[in-house]
mmCIF file of the N, C-alpha and C atoms, coordinates in Angstrom:
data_MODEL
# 
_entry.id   MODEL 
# 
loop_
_atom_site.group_PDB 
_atom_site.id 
_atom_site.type_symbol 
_atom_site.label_atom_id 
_atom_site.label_alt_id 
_atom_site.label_comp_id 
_atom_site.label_asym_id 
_atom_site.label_entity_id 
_atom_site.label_seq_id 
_atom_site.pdbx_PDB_ins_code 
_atom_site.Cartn_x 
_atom_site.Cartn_y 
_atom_site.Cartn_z 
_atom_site.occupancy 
_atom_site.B_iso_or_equiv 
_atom_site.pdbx_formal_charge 
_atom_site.auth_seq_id 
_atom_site.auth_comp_id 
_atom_site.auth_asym_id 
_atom_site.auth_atom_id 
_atom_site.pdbx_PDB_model_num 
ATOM 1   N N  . UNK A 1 1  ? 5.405   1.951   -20.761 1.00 0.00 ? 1  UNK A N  1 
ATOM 2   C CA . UNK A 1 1  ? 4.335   1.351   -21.544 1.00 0.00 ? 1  UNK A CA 1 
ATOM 3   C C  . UNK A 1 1  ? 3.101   1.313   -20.666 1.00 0.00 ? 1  UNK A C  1 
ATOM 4   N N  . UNK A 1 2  ? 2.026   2.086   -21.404 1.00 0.00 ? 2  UNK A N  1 
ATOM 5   C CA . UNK A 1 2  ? 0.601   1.956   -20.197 1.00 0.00 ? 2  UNK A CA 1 
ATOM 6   C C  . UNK A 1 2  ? 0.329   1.214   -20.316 1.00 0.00 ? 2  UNK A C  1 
ATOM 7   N N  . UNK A 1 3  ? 0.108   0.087   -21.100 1.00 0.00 ? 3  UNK A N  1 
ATOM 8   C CA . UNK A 1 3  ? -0.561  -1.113  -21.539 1.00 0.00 ? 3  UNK A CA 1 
ATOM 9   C C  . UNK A 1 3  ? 0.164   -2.568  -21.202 1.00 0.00 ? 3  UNK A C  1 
ATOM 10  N N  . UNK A 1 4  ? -0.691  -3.363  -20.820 1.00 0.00 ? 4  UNK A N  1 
ATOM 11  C CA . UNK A 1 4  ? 0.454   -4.377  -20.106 1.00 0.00 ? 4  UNK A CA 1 
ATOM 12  C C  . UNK A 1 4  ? -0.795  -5.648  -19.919 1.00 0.00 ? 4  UNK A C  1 
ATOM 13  N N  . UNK A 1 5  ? -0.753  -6.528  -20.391 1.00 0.00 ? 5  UNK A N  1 
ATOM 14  C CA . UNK A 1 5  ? -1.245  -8.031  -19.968 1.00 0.00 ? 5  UNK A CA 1 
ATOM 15  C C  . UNK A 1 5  ? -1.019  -8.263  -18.750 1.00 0.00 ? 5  UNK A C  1 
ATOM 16  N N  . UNK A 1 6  ? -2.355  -8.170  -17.971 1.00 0.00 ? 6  UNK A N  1 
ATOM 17  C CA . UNK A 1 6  ? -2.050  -8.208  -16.448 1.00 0.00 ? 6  UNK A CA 1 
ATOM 18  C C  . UNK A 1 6  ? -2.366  -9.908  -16.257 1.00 0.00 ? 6  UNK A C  1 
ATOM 19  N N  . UNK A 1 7  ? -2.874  -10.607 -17.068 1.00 0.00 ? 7  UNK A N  1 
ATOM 20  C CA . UNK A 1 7  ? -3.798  -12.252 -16.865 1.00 0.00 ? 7  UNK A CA 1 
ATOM 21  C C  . UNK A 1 7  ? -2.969  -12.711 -17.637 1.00 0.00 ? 7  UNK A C  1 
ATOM 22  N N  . UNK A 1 8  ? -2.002  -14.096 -17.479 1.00 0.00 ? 8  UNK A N  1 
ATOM 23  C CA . UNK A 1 8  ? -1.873  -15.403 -18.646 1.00 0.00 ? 8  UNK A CA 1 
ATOM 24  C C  . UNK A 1 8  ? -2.202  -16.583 -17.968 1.00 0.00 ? 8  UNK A C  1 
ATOM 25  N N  . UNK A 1 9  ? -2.480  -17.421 -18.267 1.00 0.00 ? 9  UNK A N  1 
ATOM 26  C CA . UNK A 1 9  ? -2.656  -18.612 -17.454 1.00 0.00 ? 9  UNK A CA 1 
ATOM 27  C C  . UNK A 1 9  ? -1.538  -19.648 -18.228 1.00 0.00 ? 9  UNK A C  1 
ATOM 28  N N  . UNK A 1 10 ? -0.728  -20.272 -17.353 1.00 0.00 ? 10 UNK A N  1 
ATOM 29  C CA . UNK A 1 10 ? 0.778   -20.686 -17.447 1.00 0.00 ? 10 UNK A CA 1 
ATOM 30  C C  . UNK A 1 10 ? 0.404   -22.035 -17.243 1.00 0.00 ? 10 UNK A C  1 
ATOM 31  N N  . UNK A 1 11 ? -0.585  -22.743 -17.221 1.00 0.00 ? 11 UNK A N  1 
ATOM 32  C CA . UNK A 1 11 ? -0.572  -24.299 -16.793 1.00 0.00 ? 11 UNK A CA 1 
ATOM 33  C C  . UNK A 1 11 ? -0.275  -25.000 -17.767 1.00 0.00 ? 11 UNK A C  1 
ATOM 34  N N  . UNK A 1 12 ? -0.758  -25.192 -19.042 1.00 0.00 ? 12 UNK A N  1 
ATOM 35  C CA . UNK A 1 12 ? -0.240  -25.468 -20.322 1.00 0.00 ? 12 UNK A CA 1 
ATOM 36  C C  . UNK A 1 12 ? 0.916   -24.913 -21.288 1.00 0.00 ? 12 UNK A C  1 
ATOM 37  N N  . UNK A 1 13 ? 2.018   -25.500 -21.199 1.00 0.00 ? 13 UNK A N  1 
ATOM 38  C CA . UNK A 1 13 ? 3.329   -25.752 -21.997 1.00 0.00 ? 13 UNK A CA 1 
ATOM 39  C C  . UNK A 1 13 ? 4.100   -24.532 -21.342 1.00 0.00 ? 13 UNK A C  1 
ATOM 40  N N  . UNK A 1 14 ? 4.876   -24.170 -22.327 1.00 0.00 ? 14 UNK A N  1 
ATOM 41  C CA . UNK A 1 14 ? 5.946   -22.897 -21.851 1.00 0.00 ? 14 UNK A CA 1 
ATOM 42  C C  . UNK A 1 14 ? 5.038   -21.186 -22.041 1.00 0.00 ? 14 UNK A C  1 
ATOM 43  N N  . UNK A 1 15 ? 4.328   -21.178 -22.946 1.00 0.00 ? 15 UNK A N  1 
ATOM 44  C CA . UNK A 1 15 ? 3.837   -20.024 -23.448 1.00 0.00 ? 15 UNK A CA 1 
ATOM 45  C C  . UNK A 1 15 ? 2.553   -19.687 -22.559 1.00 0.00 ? 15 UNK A C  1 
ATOM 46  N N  . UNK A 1 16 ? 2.420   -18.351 -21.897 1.00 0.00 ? 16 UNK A N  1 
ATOM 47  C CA . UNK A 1 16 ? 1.156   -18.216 -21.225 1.00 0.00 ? 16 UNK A CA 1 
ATOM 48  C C  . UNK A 1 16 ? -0.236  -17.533 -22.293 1.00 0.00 ? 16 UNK A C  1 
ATOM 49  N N  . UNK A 1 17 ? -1.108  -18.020 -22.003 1.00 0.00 ? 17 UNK A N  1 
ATOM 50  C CA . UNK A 1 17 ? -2.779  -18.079 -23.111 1.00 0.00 ? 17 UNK A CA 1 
ATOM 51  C C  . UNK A 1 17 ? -3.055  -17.125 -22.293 1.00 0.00 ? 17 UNK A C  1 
ATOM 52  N N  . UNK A 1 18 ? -3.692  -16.115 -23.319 1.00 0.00 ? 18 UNK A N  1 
ATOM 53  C CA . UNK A 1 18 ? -4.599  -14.829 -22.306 1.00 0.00 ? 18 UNK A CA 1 
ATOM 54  C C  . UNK A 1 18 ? -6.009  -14.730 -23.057 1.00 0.00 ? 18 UNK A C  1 
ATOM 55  N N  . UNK A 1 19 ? -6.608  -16.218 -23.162 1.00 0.00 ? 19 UNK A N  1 
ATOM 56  C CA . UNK A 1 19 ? -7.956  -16.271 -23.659 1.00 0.00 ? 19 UNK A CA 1 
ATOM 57  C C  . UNK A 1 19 ? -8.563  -16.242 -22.050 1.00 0.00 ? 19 UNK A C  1 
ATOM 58  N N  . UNK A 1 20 ? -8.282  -16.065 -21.222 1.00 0.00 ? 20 UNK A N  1 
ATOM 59  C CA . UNK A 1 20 ? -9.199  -15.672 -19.877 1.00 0.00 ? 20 UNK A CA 1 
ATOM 60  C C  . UNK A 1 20 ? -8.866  -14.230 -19.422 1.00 0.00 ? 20 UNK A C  1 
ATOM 61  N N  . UNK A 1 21 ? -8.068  -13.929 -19.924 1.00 0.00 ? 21 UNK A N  1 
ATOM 62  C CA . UNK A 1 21 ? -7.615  -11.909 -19.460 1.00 0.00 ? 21 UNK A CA 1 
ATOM 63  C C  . UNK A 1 21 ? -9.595  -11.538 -19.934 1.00 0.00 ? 21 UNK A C  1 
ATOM 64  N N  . UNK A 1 22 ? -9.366  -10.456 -19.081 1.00 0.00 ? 22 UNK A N  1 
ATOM 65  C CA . UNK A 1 22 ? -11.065 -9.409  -19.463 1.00 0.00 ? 22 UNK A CA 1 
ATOM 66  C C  . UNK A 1 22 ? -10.896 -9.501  -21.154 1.00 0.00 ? 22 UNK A C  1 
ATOM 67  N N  . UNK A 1 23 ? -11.877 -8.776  -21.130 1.00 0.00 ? 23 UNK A N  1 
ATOM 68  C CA . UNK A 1 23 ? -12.087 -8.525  -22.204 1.00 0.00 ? 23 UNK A CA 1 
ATOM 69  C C  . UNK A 1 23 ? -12.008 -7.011  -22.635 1.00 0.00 ? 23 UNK A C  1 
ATOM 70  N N  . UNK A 1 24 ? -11.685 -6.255  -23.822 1.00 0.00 ? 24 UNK A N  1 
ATOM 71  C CA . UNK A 1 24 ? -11.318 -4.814  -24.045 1.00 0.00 ? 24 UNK A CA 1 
ATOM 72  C C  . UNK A 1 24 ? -12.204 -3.682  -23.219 1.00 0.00 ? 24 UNK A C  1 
ATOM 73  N N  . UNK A 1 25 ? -13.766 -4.075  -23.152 1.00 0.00 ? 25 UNK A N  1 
ATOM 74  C CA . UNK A 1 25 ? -14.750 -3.231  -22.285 1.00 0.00 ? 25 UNK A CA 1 
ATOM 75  C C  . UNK A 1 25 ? -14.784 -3.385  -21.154 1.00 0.00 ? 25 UNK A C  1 
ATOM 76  N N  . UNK A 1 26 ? -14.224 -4.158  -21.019 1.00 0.00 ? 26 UNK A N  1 
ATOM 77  C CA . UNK A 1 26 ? -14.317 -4.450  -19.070 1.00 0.00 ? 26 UNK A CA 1 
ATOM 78  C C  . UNK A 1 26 ? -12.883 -3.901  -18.845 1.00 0.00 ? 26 UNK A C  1 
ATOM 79  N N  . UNK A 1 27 ? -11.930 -4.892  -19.411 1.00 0.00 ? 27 UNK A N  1 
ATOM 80  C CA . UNK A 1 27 ? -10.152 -4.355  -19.357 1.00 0.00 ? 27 UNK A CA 1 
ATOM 81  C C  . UNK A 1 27 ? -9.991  -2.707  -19.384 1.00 0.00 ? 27 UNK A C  1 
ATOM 82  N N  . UNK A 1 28 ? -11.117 -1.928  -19.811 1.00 0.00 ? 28 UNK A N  1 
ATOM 83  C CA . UNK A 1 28 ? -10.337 -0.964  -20.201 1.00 0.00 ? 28 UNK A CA 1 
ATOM 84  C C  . UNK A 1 28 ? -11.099 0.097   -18.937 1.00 0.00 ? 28 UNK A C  1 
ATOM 85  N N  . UNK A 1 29 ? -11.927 -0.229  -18.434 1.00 0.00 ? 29 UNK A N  1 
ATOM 86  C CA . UNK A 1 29 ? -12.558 0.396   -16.956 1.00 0.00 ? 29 UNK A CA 1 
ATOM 87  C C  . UNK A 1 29 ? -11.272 0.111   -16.103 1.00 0.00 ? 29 UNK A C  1 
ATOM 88  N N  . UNK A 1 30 ? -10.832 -0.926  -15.885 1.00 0.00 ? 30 UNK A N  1 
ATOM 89  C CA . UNK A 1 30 ? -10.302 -1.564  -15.193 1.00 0.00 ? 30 UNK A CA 1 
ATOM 90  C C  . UNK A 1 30 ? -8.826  -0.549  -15.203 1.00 0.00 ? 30 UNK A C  1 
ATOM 91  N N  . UNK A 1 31 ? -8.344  -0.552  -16.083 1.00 0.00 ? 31 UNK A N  1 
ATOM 92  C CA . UNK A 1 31 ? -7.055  0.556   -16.223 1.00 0.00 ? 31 UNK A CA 1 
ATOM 93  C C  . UNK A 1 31 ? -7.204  1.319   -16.097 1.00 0.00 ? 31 UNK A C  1 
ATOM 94  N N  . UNK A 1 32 ? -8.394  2.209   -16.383 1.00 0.00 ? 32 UNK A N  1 
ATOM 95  C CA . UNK A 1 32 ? -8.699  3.798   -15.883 1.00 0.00 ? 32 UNK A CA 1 
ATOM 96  C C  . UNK A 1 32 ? -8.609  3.586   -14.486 1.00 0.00 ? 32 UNK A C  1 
ATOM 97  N N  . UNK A 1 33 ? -9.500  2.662   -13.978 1.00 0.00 ? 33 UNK A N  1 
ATOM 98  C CA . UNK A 1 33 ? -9.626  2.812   -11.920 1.00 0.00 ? 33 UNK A CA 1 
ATOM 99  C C  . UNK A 1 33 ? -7.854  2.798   -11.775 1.00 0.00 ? 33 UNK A C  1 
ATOM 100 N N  . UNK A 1 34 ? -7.475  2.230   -12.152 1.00 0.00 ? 34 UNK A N  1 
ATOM 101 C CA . UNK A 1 34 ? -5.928  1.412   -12.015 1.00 0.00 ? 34 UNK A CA 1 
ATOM 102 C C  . UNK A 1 34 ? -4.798  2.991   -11.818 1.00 0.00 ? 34 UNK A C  1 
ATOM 103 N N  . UNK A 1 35 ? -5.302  3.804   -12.813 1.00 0.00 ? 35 UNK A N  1 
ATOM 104 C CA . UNK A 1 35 ? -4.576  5.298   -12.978 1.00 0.00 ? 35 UNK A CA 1 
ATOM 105 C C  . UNK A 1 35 ? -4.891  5.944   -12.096 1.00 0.00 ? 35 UNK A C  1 
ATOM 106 N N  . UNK A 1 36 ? -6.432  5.946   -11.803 1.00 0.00 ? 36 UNK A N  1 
ATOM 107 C CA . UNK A 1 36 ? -6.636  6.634   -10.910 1.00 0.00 ? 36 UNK A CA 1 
ATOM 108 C C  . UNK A 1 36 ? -6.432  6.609   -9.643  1.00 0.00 ? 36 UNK A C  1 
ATOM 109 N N  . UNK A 1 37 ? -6.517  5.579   -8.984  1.00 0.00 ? 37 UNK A N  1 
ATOM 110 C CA . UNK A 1 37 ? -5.929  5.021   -7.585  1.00 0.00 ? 37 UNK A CA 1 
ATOM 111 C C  . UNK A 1 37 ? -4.627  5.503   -7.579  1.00 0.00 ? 37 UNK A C  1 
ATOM 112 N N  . UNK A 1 38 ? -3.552  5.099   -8.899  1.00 0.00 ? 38 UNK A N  1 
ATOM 113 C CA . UNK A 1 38 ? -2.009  4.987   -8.477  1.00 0.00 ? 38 UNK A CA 1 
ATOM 114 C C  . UNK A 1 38 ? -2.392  7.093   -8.538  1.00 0.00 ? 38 UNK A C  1 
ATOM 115 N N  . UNK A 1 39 ? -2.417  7.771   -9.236  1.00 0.00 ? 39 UNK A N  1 
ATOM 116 C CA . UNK A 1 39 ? -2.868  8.743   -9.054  1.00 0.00 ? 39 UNK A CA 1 
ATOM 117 C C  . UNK A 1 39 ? -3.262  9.639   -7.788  1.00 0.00 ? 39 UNK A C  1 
ATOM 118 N N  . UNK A 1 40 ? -3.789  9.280   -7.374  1.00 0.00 ? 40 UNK A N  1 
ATOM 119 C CA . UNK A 1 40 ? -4.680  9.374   -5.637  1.00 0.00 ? 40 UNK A CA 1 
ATOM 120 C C  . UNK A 1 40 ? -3.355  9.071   -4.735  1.00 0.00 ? 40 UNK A C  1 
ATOM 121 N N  . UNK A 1 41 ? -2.187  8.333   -4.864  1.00 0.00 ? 41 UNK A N  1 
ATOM 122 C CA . UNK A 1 41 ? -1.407  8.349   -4.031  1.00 0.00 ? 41 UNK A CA 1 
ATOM 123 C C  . UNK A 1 41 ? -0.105  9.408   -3.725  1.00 0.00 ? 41 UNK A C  1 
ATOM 124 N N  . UNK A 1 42 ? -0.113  9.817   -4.787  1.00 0.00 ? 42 UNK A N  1 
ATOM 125 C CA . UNK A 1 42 ? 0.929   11.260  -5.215  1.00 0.00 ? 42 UNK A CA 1 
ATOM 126 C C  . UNK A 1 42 ? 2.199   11.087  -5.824  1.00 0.00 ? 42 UNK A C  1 
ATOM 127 N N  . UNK A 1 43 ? 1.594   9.679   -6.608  1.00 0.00 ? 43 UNK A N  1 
ATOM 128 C CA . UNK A 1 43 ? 2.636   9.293   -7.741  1.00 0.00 ? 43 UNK A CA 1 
ATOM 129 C C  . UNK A 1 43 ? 2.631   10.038  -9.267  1.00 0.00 ? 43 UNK A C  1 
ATOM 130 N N  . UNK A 1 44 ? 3.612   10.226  -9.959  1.00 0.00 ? 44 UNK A N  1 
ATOM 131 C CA . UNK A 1 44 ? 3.299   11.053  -11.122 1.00 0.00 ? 44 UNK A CA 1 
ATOM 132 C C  . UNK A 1 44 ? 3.013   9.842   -12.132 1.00 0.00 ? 44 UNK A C  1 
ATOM 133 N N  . UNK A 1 45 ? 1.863   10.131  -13.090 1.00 0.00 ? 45 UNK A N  1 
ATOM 134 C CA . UNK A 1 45 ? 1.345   9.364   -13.551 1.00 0.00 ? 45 UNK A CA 1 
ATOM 135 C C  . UNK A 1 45 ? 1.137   9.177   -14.683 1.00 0.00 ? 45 UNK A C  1 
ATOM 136 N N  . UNK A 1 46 ? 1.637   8.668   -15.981 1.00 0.00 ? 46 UNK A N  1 
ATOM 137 C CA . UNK A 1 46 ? 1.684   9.425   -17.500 1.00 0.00 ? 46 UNK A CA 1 
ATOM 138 C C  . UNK A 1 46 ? 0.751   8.254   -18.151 1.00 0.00 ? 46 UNK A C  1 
ATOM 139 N N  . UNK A 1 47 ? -0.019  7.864   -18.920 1.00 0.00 ? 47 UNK A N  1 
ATOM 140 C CA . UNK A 1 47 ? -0.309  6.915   -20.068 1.00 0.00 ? 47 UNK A CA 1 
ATOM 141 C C  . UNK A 1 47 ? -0.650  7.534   -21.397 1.00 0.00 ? 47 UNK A C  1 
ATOM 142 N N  . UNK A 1 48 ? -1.061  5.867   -22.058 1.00 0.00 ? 48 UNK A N  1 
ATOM 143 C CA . UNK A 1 48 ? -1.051  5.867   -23.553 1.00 0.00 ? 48 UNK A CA 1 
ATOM 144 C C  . UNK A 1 48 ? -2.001  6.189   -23.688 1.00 0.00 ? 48 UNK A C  1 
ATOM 145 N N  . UNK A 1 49 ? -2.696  5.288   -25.003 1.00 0.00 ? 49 UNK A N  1 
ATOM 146 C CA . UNK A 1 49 ? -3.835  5.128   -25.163 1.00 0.00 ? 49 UNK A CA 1 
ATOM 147 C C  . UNK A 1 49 ? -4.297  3.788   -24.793 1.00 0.00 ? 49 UNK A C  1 
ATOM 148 N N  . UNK A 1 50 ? -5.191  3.289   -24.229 1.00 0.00 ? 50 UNK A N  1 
ATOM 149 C CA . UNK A 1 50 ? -5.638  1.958   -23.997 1.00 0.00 ? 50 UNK A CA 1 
ATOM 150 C C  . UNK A 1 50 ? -5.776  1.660   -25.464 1.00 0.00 ? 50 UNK A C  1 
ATOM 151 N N  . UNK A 1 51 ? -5.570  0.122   -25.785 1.00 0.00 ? 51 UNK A N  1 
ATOM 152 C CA . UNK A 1 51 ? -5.561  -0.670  -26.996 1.00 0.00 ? 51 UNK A CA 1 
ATOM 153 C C  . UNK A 1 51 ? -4.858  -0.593  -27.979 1.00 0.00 ? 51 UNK A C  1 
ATOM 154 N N  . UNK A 1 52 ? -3.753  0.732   -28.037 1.00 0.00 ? 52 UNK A N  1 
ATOM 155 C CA . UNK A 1 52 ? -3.173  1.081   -29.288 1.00 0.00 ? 52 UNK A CA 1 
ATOM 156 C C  . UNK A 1 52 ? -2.120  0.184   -29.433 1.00 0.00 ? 52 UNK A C  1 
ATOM 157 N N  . UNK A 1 53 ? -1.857  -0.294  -30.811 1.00 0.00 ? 53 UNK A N  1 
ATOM 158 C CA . UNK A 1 53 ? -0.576  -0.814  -30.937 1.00 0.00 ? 53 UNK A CA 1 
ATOM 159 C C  . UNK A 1 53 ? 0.688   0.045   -30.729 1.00 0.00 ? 53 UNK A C  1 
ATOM 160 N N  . UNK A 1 54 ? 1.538   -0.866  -30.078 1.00 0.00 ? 54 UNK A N  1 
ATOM 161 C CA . UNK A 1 54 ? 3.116   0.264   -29.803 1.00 0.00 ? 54 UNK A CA 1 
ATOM 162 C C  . UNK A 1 54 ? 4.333   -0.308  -30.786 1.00 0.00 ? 54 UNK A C  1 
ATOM 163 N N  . UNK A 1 55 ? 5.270   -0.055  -31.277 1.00 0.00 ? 55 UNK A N  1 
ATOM 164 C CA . UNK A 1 55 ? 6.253   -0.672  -31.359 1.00 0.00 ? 55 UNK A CA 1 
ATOM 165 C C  . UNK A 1 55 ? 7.444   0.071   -30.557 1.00 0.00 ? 55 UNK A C  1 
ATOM 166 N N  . UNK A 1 56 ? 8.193   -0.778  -30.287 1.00 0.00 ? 56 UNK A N  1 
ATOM 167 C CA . UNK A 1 56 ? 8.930   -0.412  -29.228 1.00 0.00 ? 56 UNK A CA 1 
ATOM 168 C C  . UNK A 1 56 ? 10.386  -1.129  -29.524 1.00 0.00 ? 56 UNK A C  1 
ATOM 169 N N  . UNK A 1 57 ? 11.532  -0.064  -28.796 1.00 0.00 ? 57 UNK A N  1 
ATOM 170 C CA . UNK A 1 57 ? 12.809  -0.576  -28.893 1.00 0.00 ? 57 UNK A CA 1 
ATOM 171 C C  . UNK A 1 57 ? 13.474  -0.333  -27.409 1.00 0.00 ? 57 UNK A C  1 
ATOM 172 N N  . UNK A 1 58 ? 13.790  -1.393  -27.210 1.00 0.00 ? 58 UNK A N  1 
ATOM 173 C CA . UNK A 1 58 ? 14.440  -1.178  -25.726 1.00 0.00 ? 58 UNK A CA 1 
ATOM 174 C C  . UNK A 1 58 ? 15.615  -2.170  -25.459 1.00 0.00 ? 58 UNK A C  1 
ATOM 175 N N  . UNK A 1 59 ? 16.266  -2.010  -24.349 1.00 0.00 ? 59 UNK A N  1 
ATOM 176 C CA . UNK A 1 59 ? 17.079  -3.016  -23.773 1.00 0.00 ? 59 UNK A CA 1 
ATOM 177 C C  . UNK A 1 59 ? 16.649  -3.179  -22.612 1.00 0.00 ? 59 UNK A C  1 
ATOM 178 N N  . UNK A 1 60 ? 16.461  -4.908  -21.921 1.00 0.00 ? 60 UNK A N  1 
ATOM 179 C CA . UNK A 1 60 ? 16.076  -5.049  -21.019 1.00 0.00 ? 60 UNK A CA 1 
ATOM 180 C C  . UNK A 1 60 ? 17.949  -5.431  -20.126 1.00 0.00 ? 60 UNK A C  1 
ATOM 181 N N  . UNK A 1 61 ? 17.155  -5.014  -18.675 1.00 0.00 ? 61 UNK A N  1 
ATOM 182 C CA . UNK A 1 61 ? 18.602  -4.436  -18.324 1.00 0.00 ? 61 UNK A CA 1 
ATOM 183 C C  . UNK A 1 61 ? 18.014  -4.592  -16.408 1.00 0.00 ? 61 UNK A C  1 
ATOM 184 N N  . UNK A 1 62 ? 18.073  -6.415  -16.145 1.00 0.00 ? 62 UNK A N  1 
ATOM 185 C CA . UNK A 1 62 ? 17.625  -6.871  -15.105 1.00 0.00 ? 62 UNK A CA 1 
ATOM 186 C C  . UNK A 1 62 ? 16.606  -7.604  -14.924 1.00 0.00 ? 62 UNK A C  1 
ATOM 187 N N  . UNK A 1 63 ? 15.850  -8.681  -14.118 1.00 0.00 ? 63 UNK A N  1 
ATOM 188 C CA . UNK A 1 63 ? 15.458  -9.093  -14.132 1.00 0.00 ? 63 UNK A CA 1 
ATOM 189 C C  . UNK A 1 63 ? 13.820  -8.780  -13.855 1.00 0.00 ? 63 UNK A C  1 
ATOM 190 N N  . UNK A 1 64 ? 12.959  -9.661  -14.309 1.00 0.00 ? 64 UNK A N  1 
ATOM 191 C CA . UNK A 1 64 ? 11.839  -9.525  -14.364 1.00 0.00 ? 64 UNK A CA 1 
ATOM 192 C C  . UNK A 1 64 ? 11.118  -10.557 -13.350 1.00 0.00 ? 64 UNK A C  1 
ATOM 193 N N  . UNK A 1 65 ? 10.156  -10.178 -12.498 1.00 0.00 ? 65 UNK A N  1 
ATOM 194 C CA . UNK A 1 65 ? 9.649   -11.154 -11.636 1.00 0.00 ? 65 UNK A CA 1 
ATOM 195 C C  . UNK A 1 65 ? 8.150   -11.466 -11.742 1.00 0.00 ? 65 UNK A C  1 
ATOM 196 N N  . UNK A 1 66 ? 7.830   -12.420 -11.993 1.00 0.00 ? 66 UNK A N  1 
ATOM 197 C CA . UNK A 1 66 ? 6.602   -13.060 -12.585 1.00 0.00 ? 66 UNK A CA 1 
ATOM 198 C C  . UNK A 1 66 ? 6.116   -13.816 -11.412 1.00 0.00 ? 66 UNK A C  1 
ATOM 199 N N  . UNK A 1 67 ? 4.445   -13.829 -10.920 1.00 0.00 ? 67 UNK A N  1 
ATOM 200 C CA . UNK A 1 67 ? 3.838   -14.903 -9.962  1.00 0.00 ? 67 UNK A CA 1 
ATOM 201 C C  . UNK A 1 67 ? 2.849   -15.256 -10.592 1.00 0.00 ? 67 UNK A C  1 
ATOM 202 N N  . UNK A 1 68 ? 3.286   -17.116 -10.521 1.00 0.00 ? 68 UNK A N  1 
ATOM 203 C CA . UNK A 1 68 ? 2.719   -17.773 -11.442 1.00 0.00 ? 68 UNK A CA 1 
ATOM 204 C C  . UNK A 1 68 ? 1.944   -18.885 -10.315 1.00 0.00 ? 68 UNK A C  1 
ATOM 205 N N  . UNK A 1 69 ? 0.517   -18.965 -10.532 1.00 0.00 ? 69 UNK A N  1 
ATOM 206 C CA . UNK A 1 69 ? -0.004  -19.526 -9.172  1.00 0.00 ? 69 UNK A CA 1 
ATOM 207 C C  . UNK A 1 69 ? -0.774  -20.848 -9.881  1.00 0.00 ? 69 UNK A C  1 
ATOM 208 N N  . UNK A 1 70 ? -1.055  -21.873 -8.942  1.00 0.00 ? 70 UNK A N  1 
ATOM 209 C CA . UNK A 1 70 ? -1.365  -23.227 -9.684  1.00 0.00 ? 70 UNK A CA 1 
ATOM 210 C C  . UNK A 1 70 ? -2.072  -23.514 -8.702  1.00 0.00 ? 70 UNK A C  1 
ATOM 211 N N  . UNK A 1 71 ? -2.818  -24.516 -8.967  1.00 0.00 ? 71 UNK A N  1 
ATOM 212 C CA . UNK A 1 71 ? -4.161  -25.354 -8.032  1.00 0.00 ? 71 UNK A CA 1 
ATOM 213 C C  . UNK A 1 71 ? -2.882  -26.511 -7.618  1.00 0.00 ? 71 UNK A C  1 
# 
């Protein structure tokens, strides 16, 4: 998946708010540099389209590691 919520802010309840993530015109510079760097290292490199909706079927299969930082 190229597309991925890189910002939530986790201080309020269980669910993380991504009313502070960029915004689509800024967010979406931001993922191009992002390709291009990982790119530049001599990783193979595939994406989507920025913004498109996906639906998706998968099995998750291990754990996921999240850093969640607080004042």
């Amino acid at each position: 998946i190229s597309q991925f919520t890189l910002y939530g802010e986790c201080s309020n309840g269980r669910r993380p708010e991504f009313t502070e993530a960029a915004p689509g015109e800024i967010a979406v510079g931001l993922y191009n540099r992002f390709i291009t760097l990982a790119g530049q290292t001599g990783l193979k490199v595939a994406t989507g389209r920025f913004g498109a909706n996906m639906k998706l079927a998968l099995v998750n299969d291990g754990p996921v590691t999240l850093i969640i930082e607080s004042r």
